[in-house]
C-alpha positions in Angstrom: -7.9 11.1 7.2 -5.2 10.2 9.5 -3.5 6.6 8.9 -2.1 4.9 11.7 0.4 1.4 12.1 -2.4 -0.5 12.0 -3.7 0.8 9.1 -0.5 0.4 7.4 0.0 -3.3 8.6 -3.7 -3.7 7.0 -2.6 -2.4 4.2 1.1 -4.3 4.0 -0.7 -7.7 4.4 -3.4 -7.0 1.4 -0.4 -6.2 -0.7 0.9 -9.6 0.4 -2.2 -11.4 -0.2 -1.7 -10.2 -3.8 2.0 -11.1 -3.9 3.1 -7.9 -3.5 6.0 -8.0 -1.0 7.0 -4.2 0.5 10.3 -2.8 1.1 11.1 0.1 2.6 14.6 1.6 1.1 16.3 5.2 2.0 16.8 7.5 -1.5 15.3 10.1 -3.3 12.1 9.0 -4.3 8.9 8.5 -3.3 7.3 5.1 -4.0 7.1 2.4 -7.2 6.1 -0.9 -8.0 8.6 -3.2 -10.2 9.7 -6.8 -10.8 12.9 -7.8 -9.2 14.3 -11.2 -10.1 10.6 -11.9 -11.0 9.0 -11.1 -7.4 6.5 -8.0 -7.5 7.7 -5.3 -4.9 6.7 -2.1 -3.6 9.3 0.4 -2.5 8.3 2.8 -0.6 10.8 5.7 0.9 11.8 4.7 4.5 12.0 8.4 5.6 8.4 9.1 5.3 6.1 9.5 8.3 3.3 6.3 9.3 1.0 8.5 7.3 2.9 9.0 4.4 4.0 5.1 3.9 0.4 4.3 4.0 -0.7 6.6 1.1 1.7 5.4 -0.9 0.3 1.9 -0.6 -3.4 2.8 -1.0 -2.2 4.7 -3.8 -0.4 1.6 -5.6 -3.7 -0.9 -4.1 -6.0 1.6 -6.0 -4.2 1.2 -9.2 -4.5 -2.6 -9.2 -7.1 -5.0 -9.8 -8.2 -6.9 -6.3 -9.6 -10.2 -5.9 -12.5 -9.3 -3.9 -12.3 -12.6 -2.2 -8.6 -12.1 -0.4 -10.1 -8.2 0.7 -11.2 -7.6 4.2 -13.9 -5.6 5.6 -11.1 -3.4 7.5 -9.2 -3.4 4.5 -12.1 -2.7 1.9 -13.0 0.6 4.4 -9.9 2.2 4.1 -9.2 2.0 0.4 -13.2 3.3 0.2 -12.2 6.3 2.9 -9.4 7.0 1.0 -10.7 6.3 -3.2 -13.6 8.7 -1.5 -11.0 11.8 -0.8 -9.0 11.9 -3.8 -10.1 14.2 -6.4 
């Protein structure tokens, strides 16, 4: 499965629809989600590759309970594509 920018903006704005804003930061890590001063963020490491930012985030979206309603078709096929490759 190869993600592209597009995919990753899709992906960026379903986080925001769920209030999730994303940051990418440089460090040693790879991704997280956490409260700061009461906003939920995602860091993701900035160093990674189109592909690489993009798993992290359908990795996070898969772990969280979605409002069906705020999900779009585009959206909903590539957290299927992706829920359907992981072991």
């Amino acid at each position: 499965m190869t993600l592209e920018k597009k995919d990753l903006k899709a992906l960026e704005d379903l986080l925001a629809k769920h209030g999730y804003g994303v940051r990418y930061e440089k460090g040693t890590f790879k991704a997280g989600a956490c409260m700061i001063k009461g906003l939920k963020q995602i860091v993701v490491n900035k160093h990674f590759n189109t592909e690489g930012k993009a798993i992290c985030l359908l990795e996070m979206l898969l772990q969280m309970e979605l409002n069906p309603e705020l999900v779009s078709s585009e959206q909903y096929q590539l957290l299927e594509k992706y829920s359907s490759k992981k072991p």
